[in-house]
N, C-alpha and C positions, 0 to 999 in steps of 0.2 A: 504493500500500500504506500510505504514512503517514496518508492522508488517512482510508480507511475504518478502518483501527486506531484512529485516533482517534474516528471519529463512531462505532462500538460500544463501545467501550471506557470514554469519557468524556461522547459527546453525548447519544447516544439515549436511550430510554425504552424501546426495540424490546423486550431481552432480559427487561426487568424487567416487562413488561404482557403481553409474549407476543406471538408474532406473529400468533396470532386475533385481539386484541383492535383494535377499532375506533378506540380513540386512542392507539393504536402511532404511534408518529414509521417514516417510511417511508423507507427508500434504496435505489436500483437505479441500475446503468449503463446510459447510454445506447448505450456505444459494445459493451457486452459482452462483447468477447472479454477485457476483463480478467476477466473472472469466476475464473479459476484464484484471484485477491490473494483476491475476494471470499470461495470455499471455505474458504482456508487459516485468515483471520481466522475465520471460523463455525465451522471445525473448532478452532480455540484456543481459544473458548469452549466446546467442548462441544455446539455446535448440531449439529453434523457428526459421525458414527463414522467413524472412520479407515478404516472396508472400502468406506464410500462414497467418502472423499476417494482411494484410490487406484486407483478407479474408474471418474476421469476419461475422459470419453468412451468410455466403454464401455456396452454393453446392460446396463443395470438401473442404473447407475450416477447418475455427475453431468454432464450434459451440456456440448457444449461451447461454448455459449452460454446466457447462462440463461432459465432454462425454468420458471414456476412451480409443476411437478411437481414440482423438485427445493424441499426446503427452505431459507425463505431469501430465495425469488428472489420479489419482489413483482412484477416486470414479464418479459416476453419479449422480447428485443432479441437483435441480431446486423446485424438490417439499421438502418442508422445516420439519425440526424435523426429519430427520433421521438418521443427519452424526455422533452423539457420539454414537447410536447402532451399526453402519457400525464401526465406528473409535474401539467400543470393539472389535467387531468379527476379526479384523485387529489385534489388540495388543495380543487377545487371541490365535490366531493364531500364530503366531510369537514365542510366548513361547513354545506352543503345539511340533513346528515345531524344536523348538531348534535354532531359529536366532535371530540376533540382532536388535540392530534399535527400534526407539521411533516412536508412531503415533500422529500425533498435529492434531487438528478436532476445525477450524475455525466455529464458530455459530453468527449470530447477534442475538441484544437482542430483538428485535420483533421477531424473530426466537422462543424464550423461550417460545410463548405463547402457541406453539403447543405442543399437551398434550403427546408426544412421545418422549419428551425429559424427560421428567418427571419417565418414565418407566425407559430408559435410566439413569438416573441419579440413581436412586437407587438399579438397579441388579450390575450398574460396580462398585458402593461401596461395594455389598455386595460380589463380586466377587475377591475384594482386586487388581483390574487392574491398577497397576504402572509403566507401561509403556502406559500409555497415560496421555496426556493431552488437554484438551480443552481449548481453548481462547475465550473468549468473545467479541467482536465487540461492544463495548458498547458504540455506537454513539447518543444515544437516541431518533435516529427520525425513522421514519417506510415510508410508500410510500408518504405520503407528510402532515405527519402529527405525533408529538411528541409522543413516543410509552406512556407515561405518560397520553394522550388524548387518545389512542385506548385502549388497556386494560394497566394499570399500574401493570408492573411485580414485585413491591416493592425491598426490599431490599434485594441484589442476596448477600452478602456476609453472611447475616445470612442467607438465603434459600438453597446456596450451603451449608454450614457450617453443616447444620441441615442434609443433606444430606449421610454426610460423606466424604466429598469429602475436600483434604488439598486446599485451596484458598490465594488467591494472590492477591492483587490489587495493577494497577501501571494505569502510564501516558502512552497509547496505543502512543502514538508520541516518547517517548523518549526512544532511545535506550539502555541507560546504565541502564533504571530500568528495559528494557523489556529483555537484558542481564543478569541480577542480577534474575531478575524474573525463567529465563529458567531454570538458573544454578543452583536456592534452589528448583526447580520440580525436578528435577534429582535428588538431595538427598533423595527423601522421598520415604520410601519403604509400602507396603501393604496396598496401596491408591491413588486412581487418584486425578489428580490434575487439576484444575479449575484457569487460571488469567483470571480476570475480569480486560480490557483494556479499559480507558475512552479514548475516542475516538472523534472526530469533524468531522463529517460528510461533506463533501465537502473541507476539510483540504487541506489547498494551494491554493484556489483560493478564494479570499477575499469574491468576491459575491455570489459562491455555499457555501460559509460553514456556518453551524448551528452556531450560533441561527442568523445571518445577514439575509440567504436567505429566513428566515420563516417570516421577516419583509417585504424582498420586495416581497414575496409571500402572504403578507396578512395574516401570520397564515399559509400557506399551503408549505411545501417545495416542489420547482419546479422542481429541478434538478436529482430526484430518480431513472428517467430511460427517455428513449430515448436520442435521438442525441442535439447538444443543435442547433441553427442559425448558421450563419457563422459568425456575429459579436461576438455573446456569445463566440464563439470557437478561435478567432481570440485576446477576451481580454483577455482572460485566460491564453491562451500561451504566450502572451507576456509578463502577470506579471511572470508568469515561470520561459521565459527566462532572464528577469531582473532581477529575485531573484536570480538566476544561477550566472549569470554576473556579478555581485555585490558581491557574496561570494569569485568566483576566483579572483576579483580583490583585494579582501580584504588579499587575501595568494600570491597576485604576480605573479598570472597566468591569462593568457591570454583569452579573452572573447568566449564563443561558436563560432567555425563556421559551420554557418548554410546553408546544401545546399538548394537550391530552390525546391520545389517541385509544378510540374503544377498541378493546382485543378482541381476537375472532371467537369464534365460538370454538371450542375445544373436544376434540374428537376425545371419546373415551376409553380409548386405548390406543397408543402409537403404533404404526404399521409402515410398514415398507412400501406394502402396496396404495396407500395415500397417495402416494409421490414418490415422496425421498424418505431416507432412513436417519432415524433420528442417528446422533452421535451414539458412541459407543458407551461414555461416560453420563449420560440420559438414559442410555438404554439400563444400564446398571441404578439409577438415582432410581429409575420409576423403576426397579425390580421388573421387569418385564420378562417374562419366561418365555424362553422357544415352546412351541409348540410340537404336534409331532407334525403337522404340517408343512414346515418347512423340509422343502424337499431338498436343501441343500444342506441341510444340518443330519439328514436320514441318510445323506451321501458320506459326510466326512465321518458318522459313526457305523458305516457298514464298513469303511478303511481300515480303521480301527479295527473290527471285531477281524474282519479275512486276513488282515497282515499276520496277528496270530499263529496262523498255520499257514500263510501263504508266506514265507520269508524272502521270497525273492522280489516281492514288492518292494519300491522305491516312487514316492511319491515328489514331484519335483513342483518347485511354485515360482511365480512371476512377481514377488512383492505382494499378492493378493490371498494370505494364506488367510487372514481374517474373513474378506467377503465369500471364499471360497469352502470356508469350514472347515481344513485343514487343518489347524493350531494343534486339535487337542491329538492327531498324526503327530504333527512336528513335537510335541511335547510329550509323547508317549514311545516313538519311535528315533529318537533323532538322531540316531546313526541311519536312518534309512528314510531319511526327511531334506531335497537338496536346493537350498533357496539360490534360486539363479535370476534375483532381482529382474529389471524392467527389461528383458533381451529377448522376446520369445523364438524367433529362429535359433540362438543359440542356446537355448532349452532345450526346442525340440529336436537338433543334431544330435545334440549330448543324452538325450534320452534312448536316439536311432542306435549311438555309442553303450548304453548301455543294455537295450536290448540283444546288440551283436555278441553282448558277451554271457547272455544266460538270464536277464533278469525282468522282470516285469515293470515298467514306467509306468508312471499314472500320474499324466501330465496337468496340469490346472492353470487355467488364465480368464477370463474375461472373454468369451464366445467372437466377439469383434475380433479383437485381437489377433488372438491363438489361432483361429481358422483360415486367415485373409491375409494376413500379416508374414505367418509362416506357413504360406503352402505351400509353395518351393520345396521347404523342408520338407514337410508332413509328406509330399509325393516322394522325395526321393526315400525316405525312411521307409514308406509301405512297398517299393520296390525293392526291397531287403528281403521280404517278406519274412521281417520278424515282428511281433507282438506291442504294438502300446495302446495304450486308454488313453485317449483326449478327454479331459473334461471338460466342457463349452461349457463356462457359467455366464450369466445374465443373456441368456440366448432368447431370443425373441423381440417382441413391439413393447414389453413391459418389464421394469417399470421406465417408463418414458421422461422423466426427468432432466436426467443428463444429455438426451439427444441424440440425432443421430450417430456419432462416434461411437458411443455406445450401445447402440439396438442393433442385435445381429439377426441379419435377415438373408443372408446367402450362405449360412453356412451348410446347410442340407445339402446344396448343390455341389458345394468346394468338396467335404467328404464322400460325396456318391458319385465323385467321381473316379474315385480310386477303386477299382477291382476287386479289393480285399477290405471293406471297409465296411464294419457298421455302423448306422445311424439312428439311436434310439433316445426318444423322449419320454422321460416315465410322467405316471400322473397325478401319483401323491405319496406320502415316504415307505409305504407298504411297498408301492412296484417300482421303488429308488433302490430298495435293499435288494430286491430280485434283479434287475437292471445290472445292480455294481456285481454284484453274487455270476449272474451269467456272462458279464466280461471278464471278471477275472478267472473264472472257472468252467466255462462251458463253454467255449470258443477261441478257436484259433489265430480268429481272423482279428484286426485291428478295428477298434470300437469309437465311437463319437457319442457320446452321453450329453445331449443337452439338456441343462440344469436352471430351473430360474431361478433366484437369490429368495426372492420375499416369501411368505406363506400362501397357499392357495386361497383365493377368496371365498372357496366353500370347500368342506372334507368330499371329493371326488368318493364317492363308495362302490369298490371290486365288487361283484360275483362273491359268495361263500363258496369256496374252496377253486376261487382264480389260480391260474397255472400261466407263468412266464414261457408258452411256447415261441418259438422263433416265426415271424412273418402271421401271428395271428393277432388278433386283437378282440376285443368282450363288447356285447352289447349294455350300454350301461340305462336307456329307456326303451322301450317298447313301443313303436309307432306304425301302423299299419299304410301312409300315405306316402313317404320319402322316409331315406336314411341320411345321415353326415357323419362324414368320418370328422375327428377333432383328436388332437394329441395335447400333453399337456395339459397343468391347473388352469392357468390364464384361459385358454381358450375350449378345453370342455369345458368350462363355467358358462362363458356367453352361450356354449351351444346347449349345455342344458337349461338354460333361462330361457331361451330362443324354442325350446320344445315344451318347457312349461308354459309360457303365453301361447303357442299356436294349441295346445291339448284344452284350454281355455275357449279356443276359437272352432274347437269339434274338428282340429288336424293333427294327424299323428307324425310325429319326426322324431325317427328313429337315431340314436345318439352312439357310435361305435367308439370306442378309445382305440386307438389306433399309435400304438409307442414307437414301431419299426417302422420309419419313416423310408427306409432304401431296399427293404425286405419283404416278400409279402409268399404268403403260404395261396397256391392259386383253389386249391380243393376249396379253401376255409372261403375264401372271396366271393369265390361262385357260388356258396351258399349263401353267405352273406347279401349278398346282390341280387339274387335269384327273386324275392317278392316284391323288386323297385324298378319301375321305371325312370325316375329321376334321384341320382344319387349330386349328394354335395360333399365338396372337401374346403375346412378350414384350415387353412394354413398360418401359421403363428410366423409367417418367412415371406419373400419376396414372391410374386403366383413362378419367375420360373425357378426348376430344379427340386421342388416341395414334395411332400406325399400325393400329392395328385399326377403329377408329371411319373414318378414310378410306379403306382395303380392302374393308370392309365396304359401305359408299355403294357403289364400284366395284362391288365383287358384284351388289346388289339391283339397279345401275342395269343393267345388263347380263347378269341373268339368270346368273350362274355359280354359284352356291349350289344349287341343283338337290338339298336333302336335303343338303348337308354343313352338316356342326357345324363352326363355328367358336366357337373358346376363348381367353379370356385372363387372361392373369397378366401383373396389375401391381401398382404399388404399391398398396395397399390403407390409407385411411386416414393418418395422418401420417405420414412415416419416421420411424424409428428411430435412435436415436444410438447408434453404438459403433464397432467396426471394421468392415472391408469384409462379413466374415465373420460374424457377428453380426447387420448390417443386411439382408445375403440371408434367410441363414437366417432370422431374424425375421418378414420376408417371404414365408417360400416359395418365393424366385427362385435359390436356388442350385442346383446339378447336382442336387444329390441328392433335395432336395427335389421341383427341376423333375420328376424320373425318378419318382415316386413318384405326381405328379400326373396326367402324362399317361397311367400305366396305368391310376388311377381313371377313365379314360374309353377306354380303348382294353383296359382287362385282359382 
């Protein structure tokens, strides 16, 4: 925050040329999710209306990553190591184009571990790019745990140095070095320029800032994302405002006045699927118990229980052992637990490398990421043809908060495209444990588990005595007019709301769970299909490369379409940011919506 208040306030040219203007001076993060500092400083100038800024992540609003729809954002980030390539092609441009203006490319230093900065760092030396500069965010903690503990990126001022790149180090808090700092980058010609800004992570609020809040977090910093309590939020602001108050009074000016503002109504229990997740250190203040719901917490304690007797298990993590459910692995296991911070190609090599020598991977990242990011990898690994588990977490349209960067929606396609690959979505933590239970034990072949982080919006209820057969899936309603295939909590939800309102309206819509998104048993199909003329597929993904795109091959290859209409709804075009509710509806994919569409084909 001190850094960007200074570079609009005192560096740029941005506010005073405009941001059309072509010799605008340019800033964006690399790492993004600070984007909230970045709103708050835009909205203190006036760039911002105050209905947008409290419209964070929400449909129409300011996204939660930036997004250059929103005002402001010159770049799109969320997914991390890309902004000093983007920040070159900006500066080089700029010369190309014959305009002015400097590019500044905000990085944190867990950022650095992604191996794309690295490429980055040595074509824009060799390029001689002096009109840019990068800033470091050198706060030393990563998602809640000291970047020094995840991978240790050593010593950045001989590593840039070595680079080529002219370096700089100052006090990231203090203005008149981060001034002094600007003004000798500006002098140096046929060289980019690198300050490395030491930085305190939660700076200004006594009990979020490093190194205090990793004590009352035990070792763990709590504060890295989500919302915090109302009390957490309530002491923070007022040490603020007293720090505030105390300064004016110390120059002879008069105390803030503050108007009231009435708080919103308060949900009765915090959830994930709201929106966003509260903080870690909220989630512990309000005692808030997992559930068995959460299908992500039913994943990291099936790990647990198989590693057991599975010894050859080795579970590896991208800095996301928390969201991922991992932890109580790493801390049960941790000779067989391998944190390979923010790098995921070089995870999933090093995984291909462990495999080759006998042992079981069970990969974990962020479904974005891990799928899209390293598929290079992930193909060349399954042409080894030896054995890993990908875990896809936050896969799908929800929760839609953070944004596109975040919402994985092709990765079906990216692993069904691989020969040897399976692709399963289970649909609540009963068929998460069968799911983990059958990749690590009942198949050869290399597995794709996507997993959604939040609790299901309702307990999806199995069949009495369900069976995890391969390529089948369970009827979970009964409806004599159409069937829809749906996978997943998020999206059998909407489909059985969307079969409770049409059984309302005297129509029956048959609801199949459908987890084997690349696999499909044809005996079961063709009974399955055999009393419908119009089948639907919900796809929780992009419509190409889904479960419908693979039902559909089955079909034509085997003759079972015979005049039926098959239908699909899926995501359609980019997701949408805002709540869980918000990004259906937006879509089309909610109950209501679903119920509205399927009579347009069946009324």
């Amino acid at each position: 925050m001190d850094i960007v208040v200074w570079m609009y306030y005192e560096e740029m040219n941005t506010l005073k040329v405009g941001f059309d203007s072509p010799d605008r001076d340019i800033y964006f993060s690399s790492k993004g999710h600070d984007v909230p500092g970045l709103y708050a400083v835009l909205h203190s100038l006036g760039e911002i209306p105050e209905e947008k800024l409290l419209a964070l992540r929400r449909l129409g609003g300011l996204n939660g990553h930036p997004d250059i729809s929103n005002r402001g954002m010159e770049a799109n980030s969320g997914s991390l190591g890309m902004g000093i390539s983007k920040g070159r092609g900006m500066a080089w441009a700029k010369k190309h184009n014959g305009n002015q203006g400097h590019v500044f490319v905000m990085t944190g230093d867990g950022e650095l571990q992604e191996g794309q900065n690295y490429e980055a760092l040595q074509v824009t030396a060799h390029h001689k790019t002096d009109n840019l500069t990068v800033i470091v965010d050198n706060n030393k903690v990563q998602s809640d745990k000291p970047v020094a503990e995840i991978i240790d990126i050593g010593n950045l001022d001989e590593k840039f140095n070595a680079f080529g790149w002219h370096v700089i180090r100052i006090d990231g808090h203090d203005f008149r070095q981060l001034e002094k700092a600007l003004a000798e980058a500006k002098q140096v010609k046929g060289k980019p320029q690198i300050i490395i800004a030491d930085t305190i992570k939660g700076r200004g609020i006594s009990f979020m800032e490093h190194p205090a809040a990793l004590e009352i977090g035990k070792g763990l910093y709590p504060w890295h994302s989500g919302a915090p309590d109302d009390a957490a939020f309530d002491l923070g602001y007022n040490e603020l405002i007293a720090r505030i108050n105390a300064e004016l009074k110390s120059v002879s000016l008069n105390p803030l006045q503050l108007k009231s503002v009435e708080p919103e109504a308060k949900a009765a229990a915090p959830t994930v699927l709201e929106g966003e997740p509260l903080s870690q250190a909220a989630l512990e203040r309000l005692a808030v118990k997992p559930t068995d719901e959460y299908v992500s917490r039913a994943y990291g304690q099936a790990l647990v229980e198989l590693a057991a007797t599975r010894k050859d298990i080795v579970v590896l993590d991208a800095d996301l052992a928390s969201d991922c459910k991992v932890r109580d692995f790493e801390n049960t296991y941790p000779d067989r637990f391998i944190e390979n911070g923010i790098a995921e190609q070089d995870m999933v090599s090093m995984a291909a490398g462990l495999a080759r020598q006998g042992l079981l991977p069970v990969v974990n990242s962020f479904a974005s990421f891990l799928a899209s990011r390293a598929n290079e990898q992930i193909y060349n690994a399954a042409s080894e043809k030896s054995k890993i588990i990908y875990a896809l977490h936050y896969a799908g349209l929800i929760p839609a908060g953070p944004g596109k960067s975040h919402q994985s929606l092709r990765d079906i396609s990216l692993f069904s495209a691989l020969p040897n690959c399976l692709v399963i979505q289970p649909c609540n933590a009963e068929e998460t444990r069968m799911a983990v239970e059958y990749c690590v034990n009942q198949t050869d072949e290399n597995s794709a588990l996507r997993i959604i982080i939040g609790p299901s919006p309702r307990r999806i209820a199995l069949p009495a005595g369900y069976a995890f057969k391969l390529g089948q899936g369970t009827q979970l309603t009964a409806g004599k007019d159409a069937v829809m295939f749906a996978y997943g909590p998020v999206m059998l939800h909407e489909a059985l709301l969307a079969s409770e309102l049409l059984a309302e309206r005297g129509f029956g819509l048959s609801i199949i769970n459908m987890p084997w998104l690349n696999r499909v048993d044809v005996k079961w199909l063709a009974e399955t299909l055999k009393p419908y003329s119009t089948i639907f597929m919900l796809e929780d993904h992009h419509p190409a490369g889904g479960l419908m795109d693979n039902i559909l091959t089955a079909c034509a290859e085997n003759g079972l379409l015979n005049g039926k209409q098959m239908v699909k709804f899926a995501v359609e075009g980019y997701p949408a940011c805002g709540t869980p509710q918000q990004a259906l509806a937006y879509h089309e994919l909610d109950g209501l919506s679903l119920s509205k569409r399927v009579m347009k084909y069946c009324g």
